[in-house]
VODRENRO-843851 format. One record per residue (C-alpha): y, z, x; residue number from 1. Coordinates in pm, 1 decimal, padded with zeros to 6 digits. Layout:
% VODRENRO-843851
(pt (Y,Z,X),NUM)
...
% end
This chain:
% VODRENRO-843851
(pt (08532.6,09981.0,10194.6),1)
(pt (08679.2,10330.0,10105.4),2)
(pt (08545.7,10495.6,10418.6),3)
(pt (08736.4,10159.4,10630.8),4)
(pt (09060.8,10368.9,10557.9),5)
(pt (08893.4,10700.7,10760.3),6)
(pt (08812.2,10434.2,11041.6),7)
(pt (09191.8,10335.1,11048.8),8)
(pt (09318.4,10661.6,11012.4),9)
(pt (09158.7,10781.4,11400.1),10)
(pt (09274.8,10493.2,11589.8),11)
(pt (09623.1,10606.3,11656.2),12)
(pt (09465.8,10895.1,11759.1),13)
(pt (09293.3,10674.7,12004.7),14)
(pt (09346.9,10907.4,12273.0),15)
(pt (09199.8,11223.9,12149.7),16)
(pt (08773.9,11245.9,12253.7),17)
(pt (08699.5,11481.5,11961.2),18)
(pt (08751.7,11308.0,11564.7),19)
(pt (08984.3,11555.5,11451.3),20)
(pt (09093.0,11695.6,11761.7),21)
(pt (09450.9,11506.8,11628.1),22)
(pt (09476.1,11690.8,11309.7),23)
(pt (09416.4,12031.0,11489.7),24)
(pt (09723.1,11972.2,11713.7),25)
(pt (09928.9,11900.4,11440.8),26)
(pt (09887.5,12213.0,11279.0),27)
(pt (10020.2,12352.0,11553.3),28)
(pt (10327.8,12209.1,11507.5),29)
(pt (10377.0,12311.4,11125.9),30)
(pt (10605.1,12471.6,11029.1),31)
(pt (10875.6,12485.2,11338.8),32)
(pt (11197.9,12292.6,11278.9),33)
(pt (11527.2,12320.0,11438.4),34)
(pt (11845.1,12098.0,11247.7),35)
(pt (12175.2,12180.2,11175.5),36)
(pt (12239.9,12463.1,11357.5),37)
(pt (11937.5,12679.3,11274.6),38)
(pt (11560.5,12719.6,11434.5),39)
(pt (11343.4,12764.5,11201.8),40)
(pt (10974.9,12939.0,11274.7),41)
(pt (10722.6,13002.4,11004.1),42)
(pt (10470.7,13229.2,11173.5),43)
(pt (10075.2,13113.9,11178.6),44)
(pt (10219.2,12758.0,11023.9),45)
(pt (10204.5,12940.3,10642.3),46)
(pt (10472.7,12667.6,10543.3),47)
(pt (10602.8,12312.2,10599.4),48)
(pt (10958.9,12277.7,10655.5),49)
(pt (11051.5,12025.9,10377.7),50)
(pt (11430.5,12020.8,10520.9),51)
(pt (11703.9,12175.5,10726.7),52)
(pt (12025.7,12061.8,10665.2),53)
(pt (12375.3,12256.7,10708.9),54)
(pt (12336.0,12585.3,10516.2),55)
(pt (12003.3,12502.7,10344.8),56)
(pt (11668.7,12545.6,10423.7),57)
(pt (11400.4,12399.8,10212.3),58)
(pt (11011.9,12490.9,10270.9),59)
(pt (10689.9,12428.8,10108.0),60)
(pt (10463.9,12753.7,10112.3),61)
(pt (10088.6,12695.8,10139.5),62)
(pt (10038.7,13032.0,10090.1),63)
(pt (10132.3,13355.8,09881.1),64)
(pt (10320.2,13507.6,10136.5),65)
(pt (10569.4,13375.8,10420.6),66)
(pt (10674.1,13538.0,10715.1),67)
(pt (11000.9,13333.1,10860.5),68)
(pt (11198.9,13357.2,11197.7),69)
(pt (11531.6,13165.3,11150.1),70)
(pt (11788.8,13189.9,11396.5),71)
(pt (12181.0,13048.6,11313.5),72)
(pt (12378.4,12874.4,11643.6),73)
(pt (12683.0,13077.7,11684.5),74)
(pt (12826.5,12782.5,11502.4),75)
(pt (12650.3,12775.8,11177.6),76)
(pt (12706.0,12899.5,10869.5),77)
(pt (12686.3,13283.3,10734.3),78)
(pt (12552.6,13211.6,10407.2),79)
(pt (12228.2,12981.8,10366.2),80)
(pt (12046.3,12901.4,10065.3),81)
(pt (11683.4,12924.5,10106.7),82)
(pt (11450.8,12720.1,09868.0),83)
(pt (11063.5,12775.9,09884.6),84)
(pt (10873.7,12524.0,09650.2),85)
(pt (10488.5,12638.2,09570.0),86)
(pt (10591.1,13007.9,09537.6),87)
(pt (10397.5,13295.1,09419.8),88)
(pt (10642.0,13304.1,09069.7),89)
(pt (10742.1,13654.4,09136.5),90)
(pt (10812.3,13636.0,09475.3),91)
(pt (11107.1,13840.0,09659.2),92)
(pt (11296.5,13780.7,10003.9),93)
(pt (11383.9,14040.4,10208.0),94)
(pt (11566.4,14011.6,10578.6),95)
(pt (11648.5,14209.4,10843.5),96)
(pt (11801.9,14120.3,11210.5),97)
(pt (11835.2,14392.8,11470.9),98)
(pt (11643.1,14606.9,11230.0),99)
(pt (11936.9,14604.9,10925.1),100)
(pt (11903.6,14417.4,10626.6),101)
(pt (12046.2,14110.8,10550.4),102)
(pt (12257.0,14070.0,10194.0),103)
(pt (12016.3,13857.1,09970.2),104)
(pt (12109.1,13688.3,09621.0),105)
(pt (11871.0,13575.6,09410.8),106)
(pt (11947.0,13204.0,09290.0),107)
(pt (11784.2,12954.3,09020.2),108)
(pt (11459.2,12933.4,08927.0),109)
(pt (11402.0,12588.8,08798.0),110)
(pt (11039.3,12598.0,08767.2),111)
(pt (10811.6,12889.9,08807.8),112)
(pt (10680.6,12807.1,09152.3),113)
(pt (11023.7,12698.3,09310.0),114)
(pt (11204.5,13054.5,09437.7),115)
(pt (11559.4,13020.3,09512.1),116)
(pt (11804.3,13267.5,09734.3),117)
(pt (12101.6,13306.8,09920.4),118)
(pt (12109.9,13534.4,10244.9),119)
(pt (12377.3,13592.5,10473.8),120)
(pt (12274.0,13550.9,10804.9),121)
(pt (12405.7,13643.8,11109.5),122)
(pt (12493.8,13344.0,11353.0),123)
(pt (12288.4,13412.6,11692.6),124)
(pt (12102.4,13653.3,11621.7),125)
(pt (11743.8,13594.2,11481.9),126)
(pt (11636.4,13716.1,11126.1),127)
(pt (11331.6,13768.0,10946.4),128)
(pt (11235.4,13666.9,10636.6),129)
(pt (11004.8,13801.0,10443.1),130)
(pt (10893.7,13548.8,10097.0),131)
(pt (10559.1,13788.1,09893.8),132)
(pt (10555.3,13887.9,09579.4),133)
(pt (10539.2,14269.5,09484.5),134)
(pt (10211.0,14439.7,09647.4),135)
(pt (10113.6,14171.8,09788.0),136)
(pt (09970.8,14430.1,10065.9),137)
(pt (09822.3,14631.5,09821.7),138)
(pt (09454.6,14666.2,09794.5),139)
(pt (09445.7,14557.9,09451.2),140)
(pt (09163.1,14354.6,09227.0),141)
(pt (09255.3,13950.7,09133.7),142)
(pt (09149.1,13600.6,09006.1),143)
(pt (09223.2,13265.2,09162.7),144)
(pt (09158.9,12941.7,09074.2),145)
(pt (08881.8,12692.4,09302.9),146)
(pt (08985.9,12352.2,09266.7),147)
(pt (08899.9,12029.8,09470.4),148)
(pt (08910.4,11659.0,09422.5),149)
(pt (09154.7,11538.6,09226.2),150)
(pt (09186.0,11181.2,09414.5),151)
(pt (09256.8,10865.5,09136.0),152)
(pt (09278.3,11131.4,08820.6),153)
(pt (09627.9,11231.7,08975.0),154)
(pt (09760.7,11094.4,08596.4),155)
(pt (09549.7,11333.5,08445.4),156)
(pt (09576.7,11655.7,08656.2),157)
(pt (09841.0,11844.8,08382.0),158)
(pt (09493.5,11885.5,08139.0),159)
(pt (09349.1,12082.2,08431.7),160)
(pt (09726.4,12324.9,08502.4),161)
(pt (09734.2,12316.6,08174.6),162)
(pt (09421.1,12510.4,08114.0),163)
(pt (09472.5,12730.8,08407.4),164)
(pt (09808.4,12797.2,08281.8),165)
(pt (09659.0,12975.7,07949.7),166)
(pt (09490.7,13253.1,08155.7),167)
(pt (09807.7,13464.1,08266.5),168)
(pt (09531.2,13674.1,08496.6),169)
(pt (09506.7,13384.6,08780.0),170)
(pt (09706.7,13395.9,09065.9),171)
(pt (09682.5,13076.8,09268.7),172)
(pt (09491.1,12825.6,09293.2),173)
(pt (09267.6,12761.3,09606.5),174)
(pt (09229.5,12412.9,09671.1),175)
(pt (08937.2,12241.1,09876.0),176)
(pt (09044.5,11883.6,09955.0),177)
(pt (09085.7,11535.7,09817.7),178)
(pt (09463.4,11600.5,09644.8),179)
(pt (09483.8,11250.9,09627.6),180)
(pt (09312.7,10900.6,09660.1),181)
(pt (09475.7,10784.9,09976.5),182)
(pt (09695.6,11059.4,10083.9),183)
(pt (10004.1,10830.8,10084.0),184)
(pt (10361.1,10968.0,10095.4),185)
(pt (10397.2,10814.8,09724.2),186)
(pt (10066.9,10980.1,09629.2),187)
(pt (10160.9,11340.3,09809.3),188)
(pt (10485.7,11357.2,09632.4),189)
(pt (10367.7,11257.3,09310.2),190)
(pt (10105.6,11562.1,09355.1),191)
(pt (10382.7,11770.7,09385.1),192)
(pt (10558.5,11680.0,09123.7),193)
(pt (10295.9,11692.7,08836.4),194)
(pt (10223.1,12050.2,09009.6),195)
(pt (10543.5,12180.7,09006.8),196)
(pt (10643.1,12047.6,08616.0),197)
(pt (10276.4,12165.0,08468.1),198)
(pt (10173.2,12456.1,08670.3),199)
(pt (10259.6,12855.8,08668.3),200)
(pt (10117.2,12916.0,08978.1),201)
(pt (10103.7,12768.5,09276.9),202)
(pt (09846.2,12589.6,09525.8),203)
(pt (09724.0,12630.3,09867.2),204)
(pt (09544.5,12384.9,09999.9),205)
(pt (09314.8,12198.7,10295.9),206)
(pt (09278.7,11864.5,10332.6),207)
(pt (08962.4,11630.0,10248.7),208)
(pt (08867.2,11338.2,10394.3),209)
(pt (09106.2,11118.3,10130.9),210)
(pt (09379.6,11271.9,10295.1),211)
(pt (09277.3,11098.1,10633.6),212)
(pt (09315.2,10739.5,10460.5),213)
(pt (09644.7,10711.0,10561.2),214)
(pt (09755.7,10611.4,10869.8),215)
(pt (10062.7,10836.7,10980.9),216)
(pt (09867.8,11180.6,10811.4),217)
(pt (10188.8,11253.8,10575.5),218)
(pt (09943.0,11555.1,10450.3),219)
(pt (10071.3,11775.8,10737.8),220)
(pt (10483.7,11672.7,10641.9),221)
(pt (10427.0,11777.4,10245.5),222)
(pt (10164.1,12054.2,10240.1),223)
(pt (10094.5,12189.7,10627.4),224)
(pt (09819.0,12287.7,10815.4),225)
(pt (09470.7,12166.0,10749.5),226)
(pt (09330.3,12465.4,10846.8),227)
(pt (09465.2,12793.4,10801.4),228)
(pt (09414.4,13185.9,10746.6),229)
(pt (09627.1,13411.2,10511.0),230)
(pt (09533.9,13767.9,10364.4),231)
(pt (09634.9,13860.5,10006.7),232)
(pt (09637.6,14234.0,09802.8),233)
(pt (09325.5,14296.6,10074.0),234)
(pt (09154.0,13982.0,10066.3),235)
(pt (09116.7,13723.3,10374.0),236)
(pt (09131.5,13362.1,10274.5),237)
(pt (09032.0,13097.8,10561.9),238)
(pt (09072.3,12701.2,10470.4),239)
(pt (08942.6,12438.9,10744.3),240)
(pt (08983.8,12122.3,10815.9),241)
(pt (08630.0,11962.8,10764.1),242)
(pt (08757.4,11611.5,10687.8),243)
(pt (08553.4,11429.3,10964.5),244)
(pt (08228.2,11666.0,10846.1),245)
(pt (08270.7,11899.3,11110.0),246)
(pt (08502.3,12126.6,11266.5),247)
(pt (08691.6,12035.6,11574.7),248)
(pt (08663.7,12278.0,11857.3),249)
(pt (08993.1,12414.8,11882.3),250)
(pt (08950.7,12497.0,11469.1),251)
(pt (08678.3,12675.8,11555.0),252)
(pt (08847.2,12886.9,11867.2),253)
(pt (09041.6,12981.3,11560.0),254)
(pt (08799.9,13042.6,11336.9),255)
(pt (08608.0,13297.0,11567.8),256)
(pt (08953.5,13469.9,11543.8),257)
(pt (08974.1,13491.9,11188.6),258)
(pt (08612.3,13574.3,11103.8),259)
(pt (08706.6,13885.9,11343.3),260)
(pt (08997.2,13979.0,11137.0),261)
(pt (08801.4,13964.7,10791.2),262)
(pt (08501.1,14102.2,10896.0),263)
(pt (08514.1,14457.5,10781.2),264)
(pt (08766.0,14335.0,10499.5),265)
(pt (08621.9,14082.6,10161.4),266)
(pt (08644.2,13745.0,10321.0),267)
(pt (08681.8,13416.5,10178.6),268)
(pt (08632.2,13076.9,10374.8),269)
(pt (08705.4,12753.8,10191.9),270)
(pt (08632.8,12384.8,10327.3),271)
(pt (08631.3,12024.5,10210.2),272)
(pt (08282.1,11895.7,10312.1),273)
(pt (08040.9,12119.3,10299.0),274)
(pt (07812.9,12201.0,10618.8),275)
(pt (07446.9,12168.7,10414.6),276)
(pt (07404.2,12007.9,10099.9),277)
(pt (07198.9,12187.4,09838.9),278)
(pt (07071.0,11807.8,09783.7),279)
(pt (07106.0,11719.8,10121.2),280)
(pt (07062.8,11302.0,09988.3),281)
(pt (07473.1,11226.7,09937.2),282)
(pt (07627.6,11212.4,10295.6),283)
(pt (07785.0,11524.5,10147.1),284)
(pt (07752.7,11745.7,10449.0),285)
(pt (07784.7,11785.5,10791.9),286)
(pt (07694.8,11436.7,11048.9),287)
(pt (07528.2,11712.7,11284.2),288)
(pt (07255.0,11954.6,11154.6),289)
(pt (07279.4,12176.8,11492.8),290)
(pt (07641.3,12236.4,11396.1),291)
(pt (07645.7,12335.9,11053.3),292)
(pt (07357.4,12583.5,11127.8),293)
(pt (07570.1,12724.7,11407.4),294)
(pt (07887.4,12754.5,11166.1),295)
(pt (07687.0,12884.1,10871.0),296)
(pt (07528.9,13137.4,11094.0),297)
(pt (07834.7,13221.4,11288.6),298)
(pt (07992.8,13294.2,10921.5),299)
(pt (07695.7,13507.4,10802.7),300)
(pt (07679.6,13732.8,11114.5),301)
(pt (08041.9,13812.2,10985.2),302)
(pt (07974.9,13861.7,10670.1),303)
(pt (08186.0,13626.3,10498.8),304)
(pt (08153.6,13707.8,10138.7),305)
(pt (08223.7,13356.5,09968.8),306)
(pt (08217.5,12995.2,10113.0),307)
(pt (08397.5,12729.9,09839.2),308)
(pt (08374.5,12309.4,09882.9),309)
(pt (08467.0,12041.5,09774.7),310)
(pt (08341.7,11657.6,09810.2),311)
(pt (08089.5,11617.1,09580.2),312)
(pt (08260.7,11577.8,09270.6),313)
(pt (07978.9,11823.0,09044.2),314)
(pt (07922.9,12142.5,09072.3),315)
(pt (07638.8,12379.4,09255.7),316)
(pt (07605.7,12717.0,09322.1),317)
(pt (07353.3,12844.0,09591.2),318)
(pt (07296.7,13053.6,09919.8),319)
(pt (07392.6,12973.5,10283.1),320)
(pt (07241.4,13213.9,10496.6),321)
(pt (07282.4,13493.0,10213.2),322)
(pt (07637.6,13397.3,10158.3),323)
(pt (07707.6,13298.9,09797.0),324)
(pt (07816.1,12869.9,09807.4),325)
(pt (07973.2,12676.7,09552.1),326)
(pt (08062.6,12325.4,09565.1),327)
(pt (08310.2,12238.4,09242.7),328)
(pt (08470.3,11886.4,09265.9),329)
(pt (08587.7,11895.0,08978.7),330)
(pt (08878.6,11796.8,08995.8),331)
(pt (08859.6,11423.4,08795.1),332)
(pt (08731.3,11250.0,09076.8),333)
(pt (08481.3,10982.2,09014.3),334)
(pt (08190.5,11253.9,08877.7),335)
(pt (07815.9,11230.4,08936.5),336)
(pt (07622.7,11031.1,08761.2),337)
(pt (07443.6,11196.6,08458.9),338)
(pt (07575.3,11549.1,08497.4),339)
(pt (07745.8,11596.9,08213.2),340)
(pt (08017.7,11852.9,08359.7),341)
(pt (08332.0,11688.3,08389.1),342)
(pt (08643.6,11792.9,08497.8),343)
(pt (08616.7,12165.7,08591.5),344)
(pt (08761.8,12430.2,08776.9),345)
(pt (08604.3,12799.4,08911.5),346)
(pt (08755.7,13127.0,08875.9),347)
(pt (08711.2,13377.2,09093.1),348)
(pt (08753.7,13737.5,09042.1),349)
(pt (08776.8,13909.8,09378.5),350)
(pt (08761.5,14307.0,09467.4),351)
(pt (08888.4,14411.6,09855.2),352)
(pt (08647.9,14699.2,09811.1),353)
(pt (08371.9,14561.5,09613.2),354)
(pt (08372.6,14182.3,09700.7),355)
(pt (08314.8,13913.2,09514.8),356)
(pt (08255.0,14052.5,09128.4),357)
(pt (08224.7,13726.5,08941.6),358)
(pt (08246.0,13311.6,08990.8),359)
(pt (08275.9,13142.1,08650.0),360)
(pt (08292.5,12782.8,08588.1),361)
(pt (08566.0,12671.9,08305.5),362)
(pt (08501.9,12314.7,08217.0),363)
(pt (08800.2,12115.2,08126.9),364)
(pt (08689.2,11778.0,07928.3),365)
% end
């Protein structure tokens, strides 16, 4: 009965051929907004615009940094206050328009992941905003966390921030899919909420297949794009939407893109069901064998240095095509039977010049 929901969830998509051709045009349309006298544009969909109203813009960052195009009606307000929830929690914000910069005042920080300002635009002309925390272009060694299916142990989650919280080394945390059971608007917003009042750092995330339960997909409205590509201190990060177990074509038009960009650079690609299973006897992978050969060998020819899943709520390390694989759903999800492991989480200590120099797993119960 729990895969009826994934059923339900396609048919008002009735009139797309492919299974997640639907959720691929959405993310298209994340992150573009225009209310209350300003157009809002948050380049390659990095954010969800949580609200425009007059003189405030509110957005949800699924990544460390943001790059933002907002342009005032000659009509609207000078001075907006700009609110970014899931922040890096020493971000900055810069603007410019015309090539000057724009006055910017920092405002309150009432949690460490929600980054407040005030910047004086300048009505009809279009500024850019710039949301990263210091050297966040720098070349530069870090840890993040892996994380994935969290589903019905949303009560419990704070044990897992809390844990992540007492290494001061990590980051963000890179999460694989399944936030919640259903992916209901309730269920989505309670997510954030035990995020934002237990966690340091914030969360970037794809969606799993538990997201798809619900019929009008309020996944893309609270978090963004289900499949995405951000860089970091010299590190590329790629998250796709593998919901459906596969990857739509239009994904992977993308994809080919991004594997270009990372190629000579450490890259690290990050999906919610995996294309092989190590077990192969769990429905845990791909529907099509052809396909997730193609995609695994697509990523090894180049040379993606780390592939992270979700799904199958255990955890196993092994090799795709030479590329180091982990699956940790670990998230307090219904575990495997007999394992043992628990909740758990991976960190990852990443070098842009050396790679990937450790995967550790930190077990929570």
């Amino acid at each position: 009965m729990r895969y009826l929901g994934l059923l339900l969830a396609v048919l008002p998509l009735a009139g797309c051929v492919r299974p997640a051709e639907g959720r691929a045009l959405k993310d298209l349309e994340i992150g573009k907004a225009e209310s209350a006298g300003l157009a809002v544009v948050v380049e390659d969909g990095l954010g969800a615009v949580r609200s425009v109203e007059s003189g405030a813009l509110t957005l949800w960052g699924n990544a460390p940094v943001l790059r933002v195009r907002a342009t005032p009606a000659a009509a609207a307000p000078e001075w907006w206050t700009v609110v970014v929830r899931n922040a890096m929690p020493d971000a900055r914000l810069t603007a410019e328009a015309g090539g000057e910069l724009l006055e910017v005042e920092a405002g309150p920080t009432p949690v460490p992941t929600t980054r407040t300002w005030r910047v004086r635009l300048r009505p009809g002309s279009e500024a850019r905003l710039l949301v990263a925390p210091p050297g966040w272009d720098a070349p530069e060694p870090f840890r993040f966390v892996a994380l994935a299916d969290v589903q019905e142990a949303l009560p419990r989650v704070g044990d897992i921030y809390a844990r992540i919280n007492q290494d001061p080394s990590l980051r963000f945390i890179f999460f694989s899919g399944d936030l919640t059971e259903r992916g209901s608007r309730e269920e989505l917003q309670e997510f954030q909420e035990r995020l934002e009042a237990t966690s340091r750092i914030p969360l970037y995330a794809t969606l799993g297949n538990h997201e798809t339960f619900t019929l009008d997909l309020p996944y893309y409205e609270f978090v963004g794009r289900g499949s995405q590509h951000f860089t970091f201190q010299g590190v590329h990060f790629t998250q796709l939407d593998t919901g459906n177990g596969t990857v739509d074509p239009l994904v992977e038009q993308w994809l080919d893109g991004w594997l270009d960009e990372g190629q000579d650079a450490v890259h690290v690609v990050g999906m919610h069901i995996a294309p092989l299973d190590p077990v192969g006897l769990r429905n845990g992978s791909f529907s099509s064998r052809n396909e997730a050969a193609a995609l695994v060998g697509k990523m090894a020819r180049k040379k993606v240095d780390l592939t992270l899943y979700g799904h199958v709520h255990s955890y196993y390390a092994y090799s795709n095509a030479g590329i180091p694989a982990y699956i940790s759903g670990g998230g307090g999800a219904i575990p495997e039977r007999f394992d043992g492991l628990g909740r758990h989480y991976l960190t990852v200590d990443v070098h842009p010049a050396e790679g990937v120099r450790d995967v550790a797993v930190v077990r929570v119960d």
